[in-house]
N, C-alpha and C positions, 0 to 999 in steps of 0.2 A: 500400893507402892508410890514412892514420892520420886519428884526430881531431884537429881543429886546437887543440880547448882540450886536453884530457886524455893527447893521443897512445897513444889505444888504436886495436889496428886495428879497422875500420869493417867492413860487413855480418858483425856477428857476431850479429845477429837478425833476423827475417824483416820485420820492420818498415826495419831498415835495409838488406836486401834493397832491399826495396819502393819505399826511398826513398832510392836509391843515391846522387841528387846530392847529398843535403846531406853538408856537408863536419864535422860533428861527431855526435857518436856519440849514439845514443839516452840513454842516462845525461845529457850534457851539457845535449842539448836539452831532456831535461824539468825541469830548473833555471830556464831562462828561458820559461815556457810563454806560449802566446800569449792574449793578452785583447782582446776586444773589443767597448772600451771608447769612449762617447759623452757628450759633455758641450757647454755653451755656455759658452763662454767672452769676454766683454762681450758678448755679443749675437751672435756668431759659431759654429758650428759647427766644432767639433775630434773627432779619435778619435785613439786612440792603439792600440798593439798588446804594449807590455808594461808590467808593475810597475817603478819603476825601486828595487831592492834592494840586499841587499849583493852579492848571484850577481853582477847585470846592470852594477851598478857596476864589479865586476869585471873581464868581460869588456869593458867601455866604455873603461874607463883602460888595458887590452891594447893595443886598439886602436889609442888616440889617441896617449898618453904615451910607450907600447914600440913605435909604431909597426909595430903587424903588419898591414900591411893584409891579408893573406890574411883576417884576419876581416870584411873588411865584407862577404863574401856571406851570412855567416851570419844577420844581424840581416833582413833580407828573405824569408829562406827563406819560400815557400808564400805568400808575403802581395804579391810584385810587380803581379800581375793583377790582385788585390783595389784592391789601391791605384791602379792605374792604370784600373779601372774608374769608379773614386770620384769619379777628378779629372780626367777624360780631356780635359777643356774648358779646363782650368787650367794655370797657367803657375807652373811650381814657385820661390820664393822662399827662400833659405836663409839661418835668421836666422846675423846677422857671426861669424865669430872677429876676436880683433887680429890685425893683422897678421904684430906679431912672431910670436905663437904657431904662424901658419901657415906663415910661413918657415923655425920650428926645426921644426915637424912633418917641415916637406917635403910637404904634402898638406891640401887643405882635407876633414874627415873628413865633412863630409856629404854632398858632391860626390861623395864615392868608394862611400859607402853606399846613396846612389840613381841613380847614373851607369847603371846597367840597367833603369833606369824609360823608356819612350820619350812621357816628358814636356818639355817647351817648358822648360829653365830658365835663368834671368834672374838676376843681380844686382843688389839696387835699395840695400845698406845697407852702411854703415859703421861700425866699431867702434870707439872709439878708450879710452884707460884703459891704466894700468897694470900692474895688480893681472888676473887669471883670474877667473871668475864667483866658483869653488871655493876661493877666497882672502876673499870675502867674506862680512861676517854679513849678519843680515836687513836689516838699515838698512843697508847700503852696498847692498844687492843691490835696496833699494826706488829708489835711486837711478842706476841705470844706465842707465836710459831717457837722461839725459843725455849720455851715451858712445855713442849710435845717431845716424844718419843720415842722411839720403837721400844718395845720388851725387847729386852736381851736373850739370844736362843729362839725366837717364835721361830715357828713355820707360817710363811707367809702364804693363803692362798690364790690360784691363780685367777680370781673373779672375784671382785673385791665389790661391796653396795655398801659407801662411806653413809651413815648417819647421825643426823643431829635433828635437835628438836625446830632448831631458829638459827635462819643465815642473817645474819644481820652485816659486820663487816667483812665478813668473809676469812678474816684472819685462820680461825682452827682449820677452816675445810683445808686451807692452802696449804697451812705445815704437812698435814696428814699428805696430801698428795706429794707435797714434796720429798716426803720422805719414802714413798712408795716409787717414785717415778723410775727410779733405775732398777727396779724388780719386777721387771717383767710382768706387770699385770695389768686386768681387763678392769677397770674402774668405773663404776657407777654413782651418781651420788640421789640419796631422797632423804629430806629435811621437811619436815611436818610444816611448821611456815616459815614463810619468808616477807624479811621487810620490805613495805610497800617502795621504797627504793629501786629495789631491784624490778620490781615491777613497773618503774616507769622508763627503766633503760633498754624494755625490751618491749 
């Protein structure tokens, strides 16, 4: 068996012995190492578990852009239980892509990234816009909150674990909470990483 980023063969050290399932090679894995990281975010509780880099950037746009899903098991590796210990009450929320983007995927990328979680999850938002987050500057990116939405008719539940892949401005997490805040619910947030920004204001 090879590694899925680098395609070297795999247990060629005693650590990857050890650690037979993960599907990329010790070299790889210590590029994106894991963190564990705690912040408030408006007044909500978030963690996250990596740096988002230029590595992790990387291997993110593999994912989504070239379409390999063989990598979404990588981004969980070691951290599924943790995570589903955290939230075990909660009913996982995944902030929108457009649509069109999810139709040329062929795959909504964070459904496929925590689809092994044996968490409650729900769709409660809509995306709408032109332009990819990644196409915008910061002032277009402060305004997106206006391209979110609630579905029309959801049921909303009362334990809400908001998710995205990367906090970078903060703008999606904020509409989404915005739009929840007069509905009576328990909000959590977990974002796979976060830009090193946010790690120096805390």
């Amino acid at each position: 068996m090879r590694c899925l980023l680098c395609d070297q063969r795999l247990n060629n050290s005693w650590r990857e012995i050890l650690l037979s399932n993960d599907l990329i090679c010790e070299k790889c894995r210590l590029l994106i190492p894991v963190i564990n990281f705690k912040m408030t975010f408006l007044g909500y509780p978030l963690r996250s578990n990596y740096v988002y880099d230029e590595e992790f950037s990387r291997i993110l746009k593999q994912f989504k852009e070239n379409r390999d899903i063989a990598l979404r098991q990588i981004f969980l590796y070691g951290l599924k239980w943790r995570i589903w210990f955290y939230y075990r009450q909660y009913t996982m929320v995944f902030m929108p892509s457009r649509l069109a983007k999810v139709q040329i995927r062929g795959f909504s990328h964070l459904a496929e990234i925590f689809k092994d979680i044996p968490l409650n999850k729900k769709d409660l938002f809509i995306k709408e816009g032109q332009k990819d987050q990644k196409e915008l500057n910061l002032e277009q990116r402060k305004e997106i909150g206006k391209n979110i939405h609630l579905m029309p008719r959801v049921d909303i539940p009362k334990k809400i674990l908001l998710v995205d892949d990367i906090l970078t401005s903060g703008s999606t997490m904020k509409a989404a909470i915005s739009l929840l805040k007069d509905k009576n619910v328990d909000i959590k947030i977990y974002c796979l990483a976060i830009n090193r920004r946010w790690l120096k204001d805390h």
